[in-house]
N, C-alpha and C positions, 0 to 999 in steps of 0.2 A: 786495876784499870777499870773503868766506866765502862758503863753498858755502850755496846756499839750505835751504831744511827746511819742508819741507810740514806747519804748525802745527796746520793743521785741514782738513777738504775744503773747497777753491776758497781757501783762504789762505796762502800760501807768503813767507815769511821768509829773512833774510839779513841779515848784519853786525852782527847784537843779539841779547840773549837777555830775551823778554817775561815777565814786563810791565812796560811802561813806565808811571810815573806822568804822568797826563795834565798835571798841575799843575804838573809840572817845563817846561813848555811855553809861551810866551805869545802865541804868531802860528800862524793854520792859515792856508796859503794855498789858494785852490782854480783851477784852468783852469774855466771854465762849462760848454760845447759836448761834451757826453758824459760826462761830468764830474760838475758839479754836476747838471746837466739832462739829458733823453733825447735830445735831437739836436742837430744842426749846423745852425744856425740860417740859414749863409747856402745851404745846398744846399735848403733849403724855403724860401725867397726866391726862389729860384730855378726852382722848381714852377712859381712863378707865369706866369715867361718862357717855359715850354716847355721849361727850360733845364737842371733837374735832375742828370740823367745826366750832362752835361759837367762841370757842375760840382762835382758829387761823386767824379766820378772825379779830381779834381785834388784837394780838399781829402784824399781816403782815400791818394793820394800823399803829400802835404805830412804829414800824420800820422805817416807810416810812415820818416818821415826819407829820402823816395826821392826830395826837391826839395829844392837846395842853399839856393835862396833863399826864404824865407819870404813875405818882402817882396810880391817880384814875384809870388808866385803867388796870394798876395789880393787885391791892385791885380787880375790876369787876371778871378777869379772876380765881382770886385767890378763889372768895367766890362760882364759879363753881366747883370747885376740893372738896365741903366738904362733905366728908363722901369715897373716895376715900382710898383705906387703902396702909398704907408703905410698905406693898409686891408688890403690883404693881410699886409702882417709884424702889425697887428694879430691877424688870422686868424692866425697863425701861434702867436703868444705865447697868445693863447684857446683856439687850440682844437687846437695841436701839442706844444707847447711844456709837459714836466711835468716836476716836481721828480725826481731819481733815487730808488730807495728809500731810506731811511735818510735822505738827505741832509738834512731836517729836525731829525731826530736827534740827526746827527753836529753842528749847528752847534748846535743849543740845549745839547746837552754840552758843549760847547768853551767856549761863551761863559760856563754855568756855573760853570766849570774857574777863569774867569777868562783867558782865550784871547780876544786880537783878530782878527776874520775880516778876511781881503783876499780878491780876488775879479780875477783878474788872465786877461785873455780876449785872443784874436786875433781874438773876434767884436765885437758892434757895442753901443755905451752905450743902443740901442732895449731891448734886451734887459738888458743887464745893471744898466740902473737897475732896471728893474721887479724884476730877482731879486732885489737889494741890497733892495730898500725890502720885500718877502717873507718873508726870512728876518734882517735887521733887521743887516744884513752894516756891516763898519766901513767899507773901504776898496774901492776898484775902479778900477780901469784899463782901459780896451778902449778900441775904435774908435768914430769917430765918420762915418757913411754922411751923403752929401751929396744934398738932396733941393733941389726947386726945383718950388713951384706940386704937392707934394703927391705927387710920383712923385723915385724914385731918377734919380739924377744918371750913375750907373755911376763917381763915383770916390771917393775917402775925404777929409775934411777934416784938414786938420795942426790939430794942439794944441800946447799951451806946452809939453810933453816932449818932441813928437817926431812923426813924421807915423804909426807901424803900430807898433801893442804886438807885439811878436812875440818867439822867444823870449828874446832878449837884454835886449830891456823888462822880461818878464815876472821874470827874473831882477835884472834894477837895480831893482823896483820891489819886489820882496820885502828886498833890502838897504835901499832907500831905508827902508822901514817899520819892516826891525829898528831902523834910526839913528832913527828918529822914535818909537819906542816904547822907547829906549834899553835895547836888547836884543841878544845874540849869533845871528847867524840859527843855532847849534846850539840855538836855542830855538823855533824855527819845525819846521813841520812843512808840506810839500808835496806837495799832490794834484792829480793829472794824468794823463793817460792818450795824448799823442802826444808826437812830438818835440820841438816846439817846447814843452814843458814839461821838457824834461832840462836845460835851464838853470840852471832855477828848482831843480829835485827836488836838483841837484848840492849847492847851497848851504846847504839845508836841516840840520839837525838827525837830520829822521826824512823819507824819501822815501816817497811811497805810491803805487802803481801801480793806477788803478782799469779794472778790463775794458777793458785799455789793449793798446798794439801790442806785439810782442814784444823790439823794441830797449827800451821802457819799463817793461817785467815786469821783464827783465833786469837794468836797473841802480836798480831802486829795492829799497827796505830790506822793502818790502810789497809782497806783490798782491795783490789783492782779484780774484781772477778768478772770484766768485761770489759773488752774494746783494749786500745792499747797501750803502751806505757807511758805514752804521753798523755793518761789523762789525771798521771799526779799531779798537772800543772793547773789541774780544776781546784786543788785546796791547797798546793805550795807554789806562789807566781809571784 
C-alpha cells in the first residue's frame, strides 16, 4: 500500500486518490463496540460485577492485537459477567450506550446511495438487535450471552454458524453477504477500529479505520482519527 497523506486534519489516507463515488459501492459493513456506538458493551456489563477494570483490561488487549486468541479471551471476559442480571445491560443500552457522531448520518447516506448495512460485532445480539432495529441496519451477526432465570449465565450460546463471531467470522460474514447480495466485496466498504476487524477491512473494497488502534490506522485505506463518522463522506460521496 502507498505512503499515507494526511487529506484533512484528523483524516489520513492511503492506497487511493479521493473522491470516491459512494454509489460505486453496495455493502457498508460496520464493527458496533467503539465503532458504531461509544462503548464496549461487555466491560459496562461488567461494572455491574465489580468487575470492570479486569475486564477492560483484557478486551483493550484483545483490540490492540496483543491476544493471539480471540476466542478464548471473550469466553474469559464472558464467564466474569455470570450472575450479572438483564436489568442492568438494560441500564446499560438506556442510559451508556450512544450512537457515535455521525453514525446516523453515515448510514442514512449509504442507504441512500443504495448501500446494504451489515452490522458484524464480537459483542452481544442484547445489543445489536436494538442498534439494527435504530438505525434500520439490513444484516448482523454477533453473540448470543446465556441467561437463565434473568441473570447472565457467564458463557455464550452456539448458533447455527458457529459458537463466537470473531474476527474470522466477521470476515466470512462480510463475503457470505457480498455472495448474497451478488456483489464483489471490492464493492463493500469496512468499518472498524480493533484487530479483530482487520479480517474483515482486508477484504473490503475501501478500509476505514475509525479512532481505532494503531495496527488498524495503519493498514486501513482511511482513518478517521477525528470528528465523526460521517466524515468519510469527505472522500466517498
Amino acid at each position: 500500500m502507498s505512503a499515507s497523506v494526511q487529506f484533512a486534519p484528523g483524516l489520513v489516507i492511503q492506497g487511493f486518490t479521493p473522491p470516491l463515488a459512494l454509489r460505486d459501492f453496495r455493502l457498508i459493513a460496520f464493527d458496533m463496540d467503539s465503532t458504531l456506538i461509544n462503548i464496549e458493551c461487555v466491560d459496562e456489563i461488567a461494572d455491574a460485577a465489580g468487575r470492570k477494570a479486569e475486564v477492560a483490561a483484557i478486551t483493550e488487549a484483545a483490540m490492540r492485537g496483543e491476544i493471539a486468541d480471540y476466542k478464548e479471551s471473550l469466553r474469559q471476559r464472558v464467564a466474569l459477567l455470570e450472575g450479572v442480571g438483564v436489568a442492568h445491560m438494560e441500564d446499560v443500552y438506556a442510559n451508556r450506550l450512544q450512537l457515535n457522531p455521525g453514525a446516523a448520518t453515515l448510514v442514512d447516506t449509504c442507504k441512500a446511495a443504495g448501500l446494504k448495512v451489515l452490522l458484524v460485532s464480537g459483542g452481544f445480539t442484547f445489543f445489536t438487535d436494538r442498534v439494527r432495529d435504530r438505525l434500520g441496519i439490513d444484516f448482523t451477526r454477533s453473540n448470543v450471552l446465556g441467561i437463565d432465570d434473568g441473570k447472565l449465565t457467564g458463557r455464550l450460546v452456539d448458533q447455527p454458524w458457529g459458537d463466537i463471531c470473531d474476527g474470522a467470522e466477521k470476515r466470512r460474514m462480510l463475503l457470505e453477504t457480498c455472495r448474497r447480495l451478488q456483489i464483489s466485496p471490492s464493492q463493500a466498504i469496512a468499518v472498524g477500529d480493533g484487530a479483530n476487524d482487520l479480517p474483515m477491512m482486508g477484504k473490503a473494497g475501501l478500509s476505514v479505520a475509525y479512532h481505532a488502534k494503531p495496527k488498524v490506522r495503519e493498514q486501513a485505506m482511511v482513518a478517521i482519527n477525528s470528528g465523526g463518522l460521517d466524515r468519510l463522506l469527505e472522500v466517498a460521496r
